[in-house]
DSSP file (Angstrom, degrees, kcal/mol; ACC not computed):
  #  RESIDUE AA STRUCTURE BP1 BP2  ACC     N-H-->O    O-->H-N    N-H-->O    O-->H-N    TCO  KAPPA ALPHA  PHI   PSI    X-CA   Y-CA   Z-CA
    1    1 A X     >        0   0    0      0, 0.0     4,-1.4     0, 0.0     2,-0.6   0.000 360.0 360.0 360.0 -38.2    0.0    0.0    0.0
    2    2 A X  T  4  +     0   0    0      2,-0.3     2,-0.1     3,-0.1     0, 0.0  -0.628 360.0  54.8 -94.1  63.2    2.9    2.8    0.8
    3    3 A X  T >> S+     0   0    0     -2,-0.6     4,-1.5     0, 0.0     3,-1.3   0.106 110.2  43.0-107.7 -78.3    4.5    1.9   -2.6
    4    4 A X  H 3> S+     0   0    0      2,-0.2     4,-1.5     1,-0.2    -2,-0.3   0.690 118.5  45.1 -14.3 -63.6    1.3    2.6   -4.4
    5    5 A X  H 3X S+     0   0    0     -4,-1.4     4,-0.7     2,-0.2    -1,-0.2   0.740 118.1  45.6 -55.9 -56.0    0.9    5.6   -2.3
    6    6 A X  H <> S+     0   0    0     -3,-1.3     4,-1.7     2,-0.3     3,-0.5   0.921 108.8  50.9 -50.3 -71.2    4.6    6.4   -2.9
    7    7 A X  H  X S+     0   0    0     -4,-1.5     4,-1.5     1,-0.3    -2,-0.2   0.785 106.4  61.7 -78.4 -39.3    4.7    5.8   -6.7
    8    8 A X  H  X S+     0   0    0     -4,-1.5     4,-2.0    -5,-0.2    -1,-0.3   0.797 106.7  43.8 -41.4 -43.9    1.4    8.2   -6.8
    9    9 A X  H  X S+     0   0    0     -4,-0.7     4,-2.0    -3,-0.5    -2,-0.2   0.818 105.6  62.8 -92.6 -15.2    3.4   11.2   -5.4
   10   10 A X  H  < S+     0   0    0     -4,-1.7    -2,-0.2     2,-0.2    -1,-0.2   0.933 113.7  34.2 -48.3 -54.0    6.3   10.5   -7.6
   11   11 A X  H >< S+     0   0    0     -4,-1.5     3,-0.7     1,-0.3     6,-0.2   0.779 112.7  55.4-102.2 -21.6    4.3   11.1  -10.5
   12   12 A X  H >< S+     0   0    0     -4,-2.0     3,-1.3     1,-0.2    -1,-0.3   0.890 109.0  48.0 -43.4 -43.2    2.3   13.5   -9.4
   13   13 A X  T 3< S+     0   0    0     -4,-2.0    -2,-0.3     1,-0.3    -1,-0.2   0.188 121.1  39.0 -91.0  11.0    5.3   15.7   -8.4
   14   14 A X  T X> S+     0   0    0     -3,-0.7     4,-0.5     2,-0.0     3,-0.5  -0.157  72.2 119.9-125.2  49.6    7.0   15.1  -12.0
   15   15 A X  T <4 S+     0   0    0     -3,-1.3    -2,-0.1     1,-0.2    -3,-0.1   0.814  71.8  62.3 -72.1 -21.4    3.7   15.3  -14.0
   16   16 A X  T 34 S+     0   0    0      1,-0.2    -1,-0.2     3,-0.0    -3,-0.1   0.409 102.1  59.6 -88.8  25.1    5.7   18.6  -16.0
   17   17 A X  T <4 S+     0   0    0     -3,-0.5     2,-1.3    -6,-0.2    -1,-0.2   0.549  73.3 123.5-111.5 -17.7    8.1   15.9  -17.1
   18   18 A X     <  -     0   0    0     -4,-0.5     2,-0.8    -7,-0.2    -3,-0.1  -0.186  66.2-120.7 -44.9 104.8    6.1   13.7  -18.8
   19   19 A X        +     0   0    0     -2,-1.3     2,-0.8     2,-0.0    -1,-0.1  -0.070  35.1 170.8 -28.5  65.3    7.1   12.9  -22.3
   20   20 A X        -     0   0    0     -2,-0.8     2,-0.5     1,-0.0    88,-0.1  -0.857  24.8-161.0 -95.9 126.4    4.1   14.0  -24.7
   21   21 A X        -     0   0    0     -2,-0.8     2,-0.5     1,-0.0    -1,-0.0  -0.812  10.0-143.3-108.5 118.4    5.8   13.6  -28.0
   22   22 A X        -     0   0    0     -2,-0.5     2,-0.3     3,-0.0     5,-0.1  -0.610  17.7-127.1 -77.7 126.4    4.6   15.1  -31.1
   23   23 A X    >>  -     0   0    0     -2,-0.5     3,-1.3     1,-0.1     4,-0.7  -0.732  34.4 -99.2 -83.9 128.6    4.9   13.2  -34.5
   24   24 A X  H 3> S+     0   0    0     -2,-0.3     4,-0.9     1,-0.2     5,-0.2   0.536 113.2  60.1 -71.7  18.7    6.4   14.7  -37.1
   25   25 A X  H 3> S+     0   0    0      1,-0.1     4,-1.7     2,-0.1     5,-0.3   0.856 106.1  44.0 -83.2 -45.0    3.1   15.7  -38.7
   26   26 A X  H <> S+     0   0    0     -3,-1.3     4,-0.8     3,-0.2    -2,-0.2   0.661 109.0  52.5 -92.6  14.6    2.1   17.5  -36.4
   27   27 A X  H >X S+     0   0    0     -4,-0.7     4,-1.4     2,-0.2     3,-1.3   0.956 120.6  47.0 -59.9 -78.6    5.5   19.5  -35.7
   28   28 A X  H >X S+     0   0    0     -4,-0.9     3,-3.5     1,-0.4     4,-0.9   0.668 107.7  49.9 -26.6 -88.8    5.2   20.0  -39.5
   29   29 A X  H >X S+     0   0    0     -4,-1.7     4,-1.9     1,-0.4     3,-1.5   0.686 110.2  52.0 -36.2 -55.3    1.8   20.9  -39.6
   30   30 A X  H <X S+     0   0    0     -3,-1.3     4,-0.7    -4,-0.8    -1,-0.4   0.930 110.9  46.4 -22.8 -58.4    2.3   23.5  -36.9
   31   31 A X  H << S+     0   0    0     -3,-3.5    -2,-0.3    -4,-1.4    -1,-0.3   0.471 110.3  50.2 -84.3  -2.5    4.9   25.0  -38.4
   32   32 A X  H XX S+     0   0    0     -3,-1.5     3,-0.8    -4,-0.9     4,-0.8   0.889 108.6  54.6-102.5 -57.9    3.3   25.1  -41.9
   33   33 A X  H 3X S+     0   0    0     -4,-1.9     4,-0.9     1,-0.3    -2,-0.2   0.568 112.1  47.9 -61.1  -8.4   -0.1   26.8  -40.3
   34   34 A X  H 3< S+     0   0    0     -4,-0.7     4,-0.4    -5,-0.2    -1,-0.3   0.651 103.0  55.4 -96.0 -23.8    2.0   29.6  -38.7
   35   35 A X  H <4 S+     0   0    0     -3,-0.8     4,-0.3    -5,-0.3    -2,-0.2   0.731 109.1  44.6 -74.0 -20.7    3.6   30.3  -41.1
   36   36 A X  H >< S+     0   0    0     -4,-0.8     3,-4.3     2,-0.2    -2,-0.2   0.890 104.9  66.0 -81.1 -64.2    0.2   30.9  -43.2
   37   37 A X  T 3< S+     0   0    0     -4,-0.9    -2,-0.2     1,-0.4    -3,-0.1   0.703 102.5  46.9 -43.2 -25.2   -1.0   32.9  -40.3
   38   38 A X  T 3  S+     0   0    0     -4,-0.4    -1,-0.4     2,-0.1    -2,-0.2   0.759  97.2  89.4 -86.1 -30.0    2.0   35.6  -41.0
   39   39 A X  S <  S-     0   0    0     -3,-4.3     4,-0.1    -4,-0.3     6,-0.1  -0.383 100.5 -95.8 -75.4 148.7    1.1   35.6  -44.3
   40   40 A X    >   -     0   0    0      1,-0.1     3,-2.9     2,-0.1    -1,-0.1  -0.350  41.9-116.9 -54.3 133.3   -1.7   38.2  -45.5
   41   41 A X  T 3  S+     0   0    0      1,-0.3    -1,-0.1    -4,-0.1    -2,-0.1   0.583 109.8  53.9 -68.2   2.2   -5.1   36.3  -45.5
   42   42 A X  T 3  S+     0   0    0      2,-0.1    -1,-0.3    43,-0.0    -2,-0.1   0.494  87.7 113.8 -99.4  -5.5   -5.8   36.5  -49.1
   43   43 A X    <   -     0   0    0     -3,-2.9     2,-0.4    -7,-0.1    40,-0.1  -0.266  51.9-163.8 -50.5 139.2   -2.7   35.1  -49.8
   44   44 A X        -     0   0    0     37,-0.2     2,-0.4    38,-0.1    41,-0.2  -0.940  15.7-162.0-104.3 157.0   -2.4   31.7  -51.3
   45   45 A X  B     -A   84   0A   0     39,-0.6    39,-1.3    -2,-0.4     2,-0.1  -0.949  17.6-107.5-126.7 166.6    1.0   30.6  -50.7
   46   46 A X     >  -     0   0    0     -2,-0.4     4,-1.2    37,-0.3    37,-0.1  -0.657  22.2-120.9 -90.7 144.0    2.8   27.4  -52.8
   47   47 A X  H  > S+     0   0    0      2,-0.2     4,-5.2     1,-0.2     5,-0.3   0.824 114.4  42.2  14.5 -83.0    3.3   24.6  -51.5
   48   48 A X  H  > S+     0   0    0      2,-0.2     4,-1.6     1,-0.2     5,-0.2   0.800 102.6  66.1 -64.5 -25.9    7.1   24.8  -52.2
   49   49 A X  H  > S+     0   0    0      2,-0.2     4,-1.0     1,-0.2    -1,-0.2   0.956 112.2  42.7 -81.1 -46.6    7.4   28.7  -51.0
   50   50 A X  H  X S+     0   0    0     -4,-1.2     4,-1.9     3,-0.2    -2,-0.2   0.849 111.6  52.9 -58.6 -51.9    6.3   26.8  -47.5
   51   51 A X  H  <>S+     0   0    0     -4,-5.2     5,-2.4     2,-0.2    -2,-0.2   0.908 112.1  42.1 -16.0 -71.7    8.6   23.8  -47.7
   52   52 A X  H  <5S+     0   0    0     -4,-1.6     3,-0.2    -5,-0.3    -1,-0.2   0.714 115.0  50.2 -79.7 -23.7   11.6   25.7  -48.3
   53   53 A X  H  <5S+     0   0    0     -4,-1.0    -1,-0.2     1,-0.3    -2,-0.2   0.991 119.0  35.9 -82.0 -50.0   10.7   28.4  -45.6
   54   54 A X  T  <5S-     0   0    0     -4,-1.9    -1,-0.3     2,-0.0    -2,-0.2  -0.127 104.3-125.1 -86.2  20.5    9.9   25.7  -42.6
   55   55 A X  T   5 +     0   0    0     -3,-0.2     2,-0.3     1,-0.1    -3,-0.2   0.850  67.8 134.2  35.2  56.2   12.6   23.2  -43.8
   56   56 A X      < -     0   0    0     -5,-2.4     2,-1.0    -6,-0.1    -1,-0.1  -0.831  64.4 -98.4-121.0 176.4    9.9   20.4  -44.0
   57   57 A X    >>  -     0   0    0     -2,-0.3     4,-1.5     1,-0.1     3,-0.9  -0.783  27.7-126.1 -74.1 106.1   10.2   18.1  -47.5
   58   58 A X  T 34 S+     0   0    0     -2,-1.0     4,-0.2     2,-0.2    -1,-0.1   0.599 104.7  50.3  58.1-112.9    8.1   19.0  -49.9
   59   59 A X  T 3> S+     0   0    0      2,-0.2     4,-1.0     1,-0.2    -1,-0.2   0.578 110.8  55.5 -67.9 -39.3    6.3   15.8  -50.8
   60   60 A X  H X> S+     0   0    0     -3,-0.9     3,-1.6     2,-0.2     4,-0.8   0.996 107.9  50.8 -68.5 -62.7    5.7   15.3  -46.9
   61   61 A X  H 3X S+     0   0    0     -4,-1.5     4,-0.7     1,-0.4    -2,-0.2   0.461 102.9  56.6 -73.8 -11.2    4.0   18.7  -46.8
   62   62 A X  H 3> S+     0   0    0     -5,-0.2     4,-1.7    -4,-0.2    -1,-0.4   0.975 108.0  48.2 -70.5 -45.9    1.6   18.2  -49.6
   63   63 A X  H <X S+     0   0    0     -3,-1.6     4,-1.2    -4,-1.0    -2,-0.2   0.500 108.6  52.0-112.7   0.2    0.4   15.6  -48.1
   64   64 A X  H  X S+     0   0    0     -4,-0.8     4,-2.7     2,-0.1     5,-0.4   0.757 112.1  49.8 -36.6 -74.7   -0.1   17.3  -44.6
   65   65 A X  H  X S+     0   0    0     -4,-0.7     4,-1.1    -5,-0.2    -2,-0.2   0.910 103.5  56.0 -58.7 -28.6   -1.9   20.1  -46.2
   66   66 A X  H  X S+     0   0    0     -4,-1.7     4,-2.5     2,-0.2     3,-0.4   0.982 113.3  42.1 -66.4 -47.9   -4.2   17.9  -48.1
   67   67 A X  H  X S+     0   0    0     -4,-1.2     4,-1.8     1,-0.2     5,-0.2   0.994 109.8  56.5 -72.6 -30.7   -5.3   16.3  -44.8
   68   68 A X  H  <>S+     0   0    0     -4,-2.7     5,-3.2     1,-0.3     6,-2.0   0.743 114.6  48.2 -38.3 -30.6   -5.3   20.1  -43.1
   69   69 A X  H ><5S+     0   0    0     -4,-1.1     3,-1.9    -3,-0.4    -1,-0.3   0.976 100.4  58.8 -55.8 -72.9   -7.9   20.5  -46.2
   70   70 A X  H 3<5S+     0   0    0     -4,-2.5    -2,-0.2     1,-0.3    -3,-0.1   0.558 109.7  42.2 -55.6 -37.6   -9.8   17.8  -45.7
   71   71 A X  T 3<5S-     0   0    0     -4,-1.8    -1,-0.3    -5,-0.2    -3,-0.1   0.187 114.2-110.2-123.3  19.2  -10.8   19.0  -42.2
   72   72 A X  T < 5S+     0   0    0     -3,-1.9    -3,-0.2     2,-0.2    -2,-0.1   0.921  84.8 120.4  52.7  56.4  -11.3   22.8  -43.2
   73   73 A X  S   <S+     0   0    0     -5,-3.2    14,-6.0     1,-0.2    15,-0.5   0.657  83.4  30.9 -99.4 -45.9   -8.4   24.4  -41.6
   74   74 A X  E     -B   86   0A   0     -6,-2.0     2,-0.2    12,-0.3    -2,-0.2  -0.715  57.8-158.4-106.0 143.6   -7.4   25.4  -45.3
   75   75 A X  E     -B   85   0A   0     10,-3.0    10,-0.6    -2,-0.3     2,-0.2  -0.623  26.0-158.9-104.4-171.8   -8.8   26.3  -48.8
   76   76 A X  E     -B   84   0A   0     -2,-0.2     2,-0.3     8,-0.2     8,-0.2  -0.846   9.2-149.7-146.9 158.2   -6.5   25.9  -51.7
   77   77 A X  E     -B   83   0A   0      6,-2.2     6,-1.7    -2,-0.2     2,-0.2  -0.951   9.3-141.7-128.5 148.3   -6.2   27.2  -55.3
   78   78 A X        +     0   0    0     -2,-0.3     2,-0.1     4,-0.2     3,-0.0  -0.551  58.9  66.3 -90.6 164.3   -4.8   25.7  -58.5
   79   79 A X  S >  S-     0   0    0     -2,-0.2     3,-2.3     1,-0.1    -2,-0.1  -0.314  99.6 -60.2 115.1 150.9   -3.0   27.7  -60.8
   80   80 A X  T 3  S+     0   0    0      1,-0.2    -1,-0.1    -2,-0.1   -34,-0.0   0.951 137.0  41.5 -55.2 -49.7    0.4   29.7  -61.1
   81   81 A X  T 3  S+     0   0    0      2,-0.0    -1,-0.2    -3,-0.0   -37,-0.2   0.634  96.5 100.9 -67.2  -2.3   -0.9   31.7  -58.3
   82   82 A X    <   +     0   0    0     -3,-2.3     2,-0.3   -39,-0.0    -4,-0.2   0.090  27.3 115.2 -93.9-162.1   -2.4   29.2  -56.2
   83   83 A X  E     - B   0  77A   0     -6,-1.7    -6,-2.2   -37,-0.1     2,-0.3  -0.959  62.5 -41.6 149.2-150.4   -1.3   27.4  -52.9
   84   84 A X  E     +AB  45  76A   0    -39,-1.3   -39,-0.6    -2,-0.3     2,-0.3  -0.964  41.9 165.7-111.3 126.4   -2.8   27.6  -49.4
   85   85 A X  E     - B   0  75A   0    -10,-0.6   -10,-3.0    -2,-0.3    -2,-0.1  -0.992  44.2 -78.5-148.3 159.0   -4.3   29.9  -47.0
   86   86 A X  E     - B   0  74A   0     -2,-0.3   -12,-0.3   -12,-0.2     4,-0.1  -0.026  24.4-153.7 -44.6 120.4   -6.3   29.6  -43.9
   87   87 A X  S    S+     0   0    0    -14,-6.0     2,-0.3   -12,-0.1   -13,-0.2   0.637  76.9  18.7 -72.3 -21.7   -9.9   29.0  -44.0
   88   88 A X  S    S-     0   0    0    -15,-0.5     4,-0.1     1,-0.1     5,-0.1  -0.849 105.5 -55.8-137.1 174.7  -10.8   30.6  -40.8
   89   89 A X    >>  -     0   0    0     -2,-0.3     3,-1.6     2,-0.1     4,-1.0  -0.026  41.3-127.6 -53.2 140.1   -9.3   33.1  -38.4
   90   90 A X  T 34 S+     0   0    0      1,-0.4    58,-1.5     2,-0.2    59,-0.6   0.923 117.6  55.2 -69.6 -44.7   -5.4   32.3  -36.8
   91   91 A X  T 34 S+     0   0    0      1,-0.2    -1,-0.4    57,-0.2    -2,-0.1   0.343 104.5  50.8 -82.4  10.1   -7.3   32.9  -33.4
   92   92 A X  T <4 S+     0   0    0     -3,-1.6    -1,-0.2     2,-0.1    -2,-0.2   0.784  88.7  84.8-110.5 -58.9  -10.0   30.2  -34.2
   93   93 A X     <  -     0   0    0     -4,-1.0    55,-0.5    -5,-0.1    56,-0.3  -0.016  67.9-167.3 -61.8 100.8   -7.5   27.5  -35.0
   94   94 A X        -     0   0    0     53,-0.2     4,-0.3     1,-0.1    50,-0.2  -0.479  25.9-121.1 -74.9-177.8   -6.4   25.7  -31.2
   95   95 A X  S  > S+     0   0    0     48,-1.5     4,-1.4    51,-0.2     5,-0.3   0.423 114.8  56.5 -79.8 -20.6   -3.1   23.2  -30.9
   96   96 A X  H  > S+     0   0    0     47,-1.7     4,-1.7     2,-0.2    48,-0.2   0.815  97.6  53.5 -86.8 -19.8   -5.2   20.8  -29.8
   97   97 A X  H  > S+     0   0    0     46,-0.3     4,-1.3     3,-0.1     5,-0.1   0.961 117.1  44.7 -65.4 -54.2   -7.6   20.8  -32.8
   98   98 A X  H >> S+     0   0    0     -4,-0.3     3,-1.2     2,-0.2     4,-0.9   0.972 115.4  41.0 -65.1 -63.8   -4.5   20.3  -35.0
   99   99 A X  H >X>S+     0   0    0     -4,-1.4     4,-6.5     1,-0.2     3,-3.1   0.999 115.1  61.1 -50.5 -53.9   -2.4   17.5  -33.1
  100  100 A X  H 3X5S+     0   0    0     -4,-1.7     4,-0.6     1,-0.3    -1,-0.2   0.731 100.5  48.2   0.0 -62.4   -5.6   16.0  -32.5
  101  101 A X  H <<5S+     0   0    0     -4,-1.3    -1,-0.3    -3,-1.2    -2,-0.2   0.320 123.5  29.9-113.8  -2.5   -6.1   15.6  -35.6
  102  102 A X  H <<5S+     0   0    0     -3,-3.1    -2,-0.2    -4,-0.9    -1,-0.2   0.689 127.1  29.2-125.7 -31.5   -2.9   14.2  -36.3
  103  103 A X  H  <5S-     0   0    0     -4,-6.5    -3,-0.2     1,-0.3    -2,-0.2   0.240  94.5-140.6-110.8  12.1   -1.5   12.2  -33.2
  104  104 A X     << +     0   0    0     -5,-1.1    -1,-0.3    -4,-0.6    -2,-0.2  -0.403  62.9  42.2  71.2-139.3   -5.0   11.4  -32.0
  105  105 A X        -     0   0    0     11,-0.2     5,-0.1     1,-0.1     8,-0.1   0.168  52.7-155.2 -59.9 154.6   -5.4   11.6  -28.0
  106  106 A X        +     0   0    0      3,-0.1     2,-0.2   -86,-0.0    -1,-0.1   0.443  63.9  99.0 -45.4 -29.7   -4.1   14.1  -25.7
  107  107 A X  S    S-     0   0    0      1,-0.1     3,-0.1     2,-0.1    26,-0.1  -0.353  78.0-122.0 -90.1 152.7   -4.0   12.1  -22.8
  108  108 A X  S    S+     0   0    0     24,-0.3     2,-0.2     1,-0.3    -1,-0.1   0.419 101.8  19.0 -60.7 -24.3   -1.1   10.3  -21.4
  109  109 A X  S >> S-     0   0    0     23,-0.1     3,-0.7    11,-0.0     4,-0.6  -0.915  80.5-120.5-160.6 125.0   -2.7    7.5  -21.7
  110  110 A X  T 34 S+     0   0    0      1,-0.3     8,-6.0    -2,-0.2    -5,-0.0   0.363 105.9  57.5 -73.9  16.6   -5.8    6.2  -23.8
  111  111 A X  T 34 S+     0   0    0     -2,-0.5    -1,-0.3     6,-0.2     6,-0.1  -0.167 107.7  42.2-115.1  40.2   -7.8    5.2  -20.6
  112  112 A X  T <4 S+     0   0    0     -3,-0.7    -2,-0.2    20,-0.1     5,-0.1  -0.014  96.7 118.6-159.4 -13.6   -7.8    8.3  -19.1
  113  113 A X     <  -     0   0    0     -4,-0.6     4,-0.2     1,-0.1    -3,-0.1  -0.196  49.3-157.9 -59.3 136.4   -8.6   10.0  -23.0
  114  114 A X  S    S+     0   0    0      2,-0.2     3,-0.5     1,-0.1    -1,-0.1   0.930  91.0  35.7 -92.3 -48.4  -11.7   11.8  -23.2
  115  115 A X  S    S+     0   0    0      1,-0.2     2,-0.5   -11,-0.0    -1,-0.1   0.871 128.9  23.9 -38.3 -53.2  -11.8   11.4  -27.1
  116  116 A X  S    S+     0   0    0      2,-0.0     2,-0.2   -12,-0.0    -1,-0.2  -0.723  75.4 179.0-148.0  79.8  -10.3    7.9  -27.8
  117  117 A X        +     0   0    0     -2,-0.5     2,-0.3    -3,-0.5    -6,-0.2  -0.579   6.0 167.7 -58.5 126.3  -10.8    6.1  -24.8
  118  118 A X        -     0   0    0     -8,-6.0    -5,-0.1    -2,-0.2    -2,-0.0  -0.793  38.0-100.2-158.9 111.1   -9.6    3.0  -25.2
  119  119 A X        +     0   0    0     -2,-0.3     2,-0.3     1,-0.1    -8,-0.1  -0.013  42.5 172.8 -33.3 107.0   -9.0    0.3  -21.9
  120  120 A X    >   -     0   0    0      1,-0.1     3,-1.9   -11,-0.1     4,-0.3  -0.750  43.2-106.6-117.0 166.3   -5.7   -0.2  -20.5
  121  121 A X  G >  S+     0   0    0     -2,-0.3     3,-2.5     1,-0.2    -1,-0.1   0.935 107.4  80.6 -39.4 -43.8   -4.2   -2.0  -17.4
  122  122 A X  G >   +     0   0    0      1,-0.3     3,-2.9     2,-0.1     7,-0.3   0.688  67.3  77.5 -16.2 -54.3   -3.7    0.9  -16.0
  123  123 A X  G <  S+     0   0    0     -3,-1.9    -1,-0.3     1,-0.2    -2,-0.1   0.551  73.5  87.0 -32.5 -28.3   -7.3    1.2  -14.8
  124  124 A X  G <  S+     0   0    0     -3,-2.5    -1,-0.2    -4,-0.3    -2,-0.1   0.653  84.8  55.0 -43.7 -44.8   -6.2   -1.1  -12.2
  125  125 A X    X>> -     0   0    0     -3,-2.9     3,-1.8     1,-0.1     4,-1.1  -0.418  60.4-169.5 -98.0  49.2   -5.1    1.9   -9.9
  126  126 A X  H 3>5S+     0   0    0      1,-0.4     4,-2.6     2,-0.2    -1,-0.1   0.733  91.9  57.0   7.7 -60.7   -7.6    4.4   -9.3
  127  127 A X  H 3>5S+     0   0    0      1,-0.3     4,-2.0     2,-0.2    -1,-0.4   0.809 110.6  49.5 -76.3 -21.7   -4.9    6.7   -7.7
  128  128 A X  H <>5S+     0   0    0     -3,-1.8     4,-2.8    -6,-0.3     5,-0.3   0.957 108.3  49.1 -80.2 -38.3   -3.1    6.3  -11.3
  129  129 A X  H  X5S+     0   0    0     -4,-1.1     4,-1.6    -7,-0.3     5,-0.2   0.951 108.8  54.6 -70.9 -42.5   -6.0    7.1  -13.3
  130  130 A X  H  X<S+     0   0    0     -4,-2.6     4,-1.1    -5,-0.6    -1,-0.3   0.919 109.2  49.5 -50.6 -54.2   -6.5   10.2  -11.1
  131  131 A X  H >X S+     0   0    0     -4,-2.0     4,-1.9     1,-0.2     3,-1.0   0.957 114.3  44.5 -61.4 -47.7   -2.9   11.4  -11.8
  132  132 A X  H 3X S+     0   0    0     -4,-2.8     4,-3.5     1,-0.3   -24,-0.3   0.732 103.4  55.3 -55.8 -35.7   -3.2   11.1  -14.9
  133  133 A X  H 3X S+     0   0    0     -4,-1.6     4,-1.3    -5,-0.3    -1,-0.3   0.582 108.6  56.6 -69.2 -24.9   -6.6   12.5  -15.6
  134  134 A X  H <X S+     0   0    0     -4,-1.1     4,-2.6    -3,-1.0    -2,-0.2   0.917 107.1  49.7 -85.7 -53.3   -5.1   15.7  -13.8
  135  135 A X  H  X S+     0   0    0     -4,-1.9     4,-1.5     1,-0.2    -2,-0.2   0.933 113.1  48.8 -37.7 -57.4   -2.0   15.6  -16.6
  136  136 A X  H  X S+     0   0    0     -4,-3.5     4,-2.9     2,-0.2    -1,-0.2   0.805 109.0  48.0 -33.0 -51.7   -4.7   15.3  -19.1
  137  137 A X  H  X S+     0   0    0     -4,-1.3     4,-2.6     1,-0.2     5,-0.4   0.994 119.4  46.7 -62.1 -60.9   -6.9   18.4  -17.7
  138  138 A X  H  X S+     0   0    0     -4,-2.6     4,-0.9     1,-0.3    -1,-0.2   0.599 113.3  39.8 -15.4 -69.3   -3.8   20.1  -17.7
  139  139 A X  H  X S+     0   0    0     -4,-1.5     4,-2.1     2,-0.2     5,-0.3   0.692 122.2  44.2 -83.7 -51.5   -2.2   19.3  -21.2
  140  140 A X  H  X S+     0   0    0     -4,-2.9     4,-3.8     2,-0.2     5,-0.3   0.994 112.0  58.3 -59.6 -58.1   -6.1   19.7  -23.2
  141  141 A X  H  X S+     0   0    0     -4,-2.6     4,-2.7     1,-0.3    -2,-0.2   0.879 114.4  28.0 -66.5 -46.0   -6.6   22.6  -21.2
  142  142 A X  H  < S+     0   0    0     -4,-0.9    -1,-0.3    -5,-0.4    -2,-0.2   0.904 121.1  51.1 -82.2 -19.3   -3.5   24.7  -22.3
  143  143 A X  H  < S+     0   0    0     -4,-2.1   -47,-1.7     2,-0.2   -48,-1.5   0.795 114.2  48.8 -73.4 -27.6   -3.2   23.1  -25.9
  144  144 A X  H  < S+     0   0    0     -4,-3.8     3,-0.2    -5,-0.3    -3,-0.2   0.953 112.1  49.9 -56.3 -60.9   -7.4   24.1  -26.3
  145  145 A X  S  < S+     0   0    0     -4,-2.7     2,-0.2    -5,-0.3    -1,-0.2   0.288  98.5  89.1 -76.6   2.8   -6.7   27.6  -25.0
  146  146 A X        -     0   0    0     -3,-0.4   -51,-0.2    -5,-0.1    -1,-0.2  -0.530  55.5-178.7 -73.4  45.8   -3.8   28.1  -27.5
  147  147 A X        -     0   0    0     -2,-0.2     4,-0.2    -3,-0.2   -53,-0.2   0.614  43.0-113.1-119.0 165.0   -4.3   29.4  -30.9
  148  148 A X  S  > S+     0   0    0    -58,-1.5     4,-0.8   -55,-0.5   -57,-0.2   0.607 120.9  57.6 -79.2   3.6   -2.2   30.0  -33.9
  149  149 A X  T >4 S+     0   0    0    -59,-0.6     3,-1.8   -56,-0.3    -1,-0.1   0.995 103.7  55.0 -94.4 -63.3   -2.9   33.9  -33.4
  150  150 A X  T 34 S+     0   0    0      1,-0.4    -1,-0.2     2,-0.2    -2,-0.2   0.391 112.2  49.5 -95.1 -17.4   -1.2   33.5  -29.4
  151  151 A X  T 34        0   0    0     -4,-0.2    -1,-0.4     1,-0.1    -2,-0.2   0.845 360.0 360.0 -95.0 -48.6    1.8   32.1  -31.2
  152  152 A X    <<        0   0    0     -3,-1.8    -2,-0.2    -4,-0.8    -1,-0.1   0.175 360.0 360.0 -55.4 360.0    2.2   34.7  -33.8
């Protein structure tokens, strides 16, 4: 019981060292949607003009943007003139909508996820699920309340 007890205040008292690791789609994809968000909002900007500015590939970043399309963060145009820019307001846009939408939960753990809950051993410990569920509140709360505008 004082090892349980124990191992609960450990993790409480390093919860701002827990590892949430971003995939590099959604680094990218961060960095590509601030970088529109500087740009004037009738701008389209290319593809390549983005690439080359954010040091991401290319070929990775089309295919970033497409899903970034797909879920109406961005319109697009064809054409020598065309490219991408932001479909709604920099200040609409959280960090969590965007990681979301690319590394799926927030949560430290998928039993504790308010989105993609999904049963782990974990569950076992009450007092874990509680710490954790506090990481969560944390981590949603300030990636929700973040925008691309608060970055810019």
């Amino acid at each position: 019981m004082t090892f349980r007890f124990e191992l609960i205040y450990y993790l409480a008292d390093r919860a701002s060292y827990i590892n949430m690791k971003l995939t590099s789609r959604s680094e990218y994809a961060l960095l590509a949607l601030i970088y529109l968000s500087r740009q004037p909002a009738t701008a389209f900007i290319s593809v390549e003009v983005i690439a080359s500015s954010q040091a991401i590939p290319a070929k990775y970043l089309e295919q970033i943007l497409l899903t970034l399309k797909r879920a109406r963060f961005l319109t697009s145009a064809k054409g020598q003139k065309g490219g991408y820019r932001l479909a709604k307001p920099a200040g609409a846009i959280s960090l969590a909508e965007i990681i979301r939408l690319f590394d799926g939960a927030l949560a430290p753990t998928e039993s504790v996820s308010k989105y993609f809950y999904e049963p782990t051993p974990i569950e076992k410990e009450k007092g874990l699920i509680t710490v954790f569920k506090e990481i969560r509140d944390f981590v949603s709360h300030k990636l929700e309340s973040t925008t691309l505008e608060d970055i810019i």
